[in-house]
N, C-alpha and C positions, 0 to 999 in steps of 0.2 A: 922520070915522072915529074909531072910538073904541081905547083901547090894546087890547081884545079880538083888534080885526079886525089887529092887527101881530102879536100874537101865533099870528093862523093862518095870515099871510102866513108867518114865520121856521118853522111850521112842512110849512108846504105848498112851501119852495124847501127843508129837509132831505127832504121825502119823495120832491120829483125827483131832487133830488143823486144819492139811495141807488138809483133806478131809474133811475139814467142807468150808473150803476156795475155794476148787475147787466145792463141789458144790453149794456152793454160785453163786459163776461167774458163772458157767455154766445154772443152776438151778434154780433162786433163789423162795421162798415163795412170792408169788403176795401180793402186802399192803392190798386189802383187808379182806386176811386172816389170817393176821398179825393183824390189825385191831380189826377182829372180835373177835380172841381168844385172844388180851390182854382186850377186852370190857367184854368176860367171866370170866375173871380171877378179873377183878376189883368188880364184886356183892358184896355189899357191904353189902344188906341186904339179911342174909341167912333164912329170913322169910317170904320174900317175897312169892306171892301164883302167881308163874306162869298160866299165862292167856294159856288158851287153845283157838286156833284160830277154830270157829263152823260154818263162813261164809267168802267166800271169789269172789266177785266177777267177778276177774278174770277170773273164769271157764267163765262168759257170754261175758267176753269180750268186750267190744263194746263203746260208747260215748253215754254221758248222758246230757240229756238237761236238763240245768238248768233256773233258772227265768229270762234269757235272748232268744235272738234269736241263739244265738250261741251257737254251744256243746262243749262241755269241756272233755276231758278226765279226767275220774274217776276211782278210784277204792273203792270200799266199804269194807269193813273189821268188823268180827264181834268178838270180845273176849270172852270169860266168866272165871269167876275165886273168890272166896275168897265170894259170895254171890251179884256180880255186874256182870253185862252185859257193856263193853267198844265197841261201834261203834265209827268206825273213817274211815274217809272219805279222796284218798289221792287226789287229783286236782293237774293235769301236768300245767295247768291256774296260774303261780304265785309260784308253786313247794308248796303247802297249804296242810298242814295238821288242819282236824278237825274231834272231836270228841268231844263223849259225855257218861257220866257213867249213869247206868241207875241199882238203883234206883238212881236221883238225891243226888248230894253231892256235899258241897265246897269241894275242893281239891285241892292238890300240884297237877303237873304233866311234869315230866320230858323228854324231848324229847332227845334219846342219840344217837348220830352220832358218825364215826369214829373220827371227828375234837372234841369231847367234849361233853357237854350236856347243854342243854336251859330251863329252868323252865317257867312256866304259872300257873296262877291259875284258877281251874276248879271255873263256879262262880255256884249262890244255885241252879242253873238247869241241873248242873253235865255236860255244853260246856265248851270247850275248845278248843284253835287254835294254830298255830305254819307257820310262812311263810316262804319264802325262804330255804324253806328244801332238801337239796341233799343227797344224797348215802344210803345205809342201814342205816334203823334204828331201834330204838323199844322204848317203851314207859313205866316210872313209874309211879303208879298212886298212892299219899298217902293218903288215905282219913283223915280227922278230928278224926273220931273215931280209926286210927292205922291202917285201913286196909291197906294193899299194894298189888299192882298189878301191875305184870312185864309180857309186853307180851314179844314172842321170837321176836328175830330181821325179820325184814320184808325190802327185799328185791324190791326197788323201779325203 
């Protein structure tokens, strides 16, 4: 390489610099998706057995009466993955996340937001809860026995 070709390396990383700048200000990447892809970059466990989502409410749409007089907006949510079934439940009532691992099992379970992550423990009926919950999220599940369950992020 001769000192020429350093000299158009120093200036071919000034003329990205200056077009990474312009499209910044002009352009920039929305936080949520900033967000999202450093939450993928962070998996921490590359063992985990991503949850395949098998139901999803949403298609029916609608408010679900619960054991009051008043409906509540719901969404229902069905997982499966690693030899477990994960239903969880989202309620716009309180911003409430609840689920449940089925077959039953104590467990960790991690609720991950763009802000961070919130732990709960699954108790011996494999429930679980999470309140004040905002933005996309997704869920790990680590059972007693090792299993671990990552569903994808779900969009609230």
């Amino acid at each position: 390489m001769s000192p020429d070709d350093n000299l158009d390396l120093a200036h071919d990383d000034q003329l990205l610099a200056q077009l990474a700048a312009a499209l910044d200000a002009l352009d920039p990447v929305p936080d949520d998706a900033l967000a999202t892809a450093r939450a993928a970059v962070q998996l921490d466990r590359a063992d985990a057995a991503l949850a395949e989502l098998t139901y999803d409410s949403l298609a029916d749409a609608g408010a679900v009466a619960m054991r009051s007089d008043t409906l509540v907006e719901a969404r229902g949510l069905g997982f499966v993955a690693g030899g477990y079934r994960l239903d969880v439940e989202l309620l716009d009532d309180g911003r409430v996340v609840l689920g449940q691992l089925d077959p039953p099992a104590p467990a960790r379970v991690s609720l991950e937001t763009q802000d961070g992550a919130t732990t709960a423990s699954a108790d011996d009926l494999g429930r679980f809860r999470f309140g004040d919950v905002h933005g996309p999220l997704r869920l790990r599940v680590s059972t007693t026995s090792g299993v671990v369950v990552l569903t994808p992020w779900i969009t609230w």
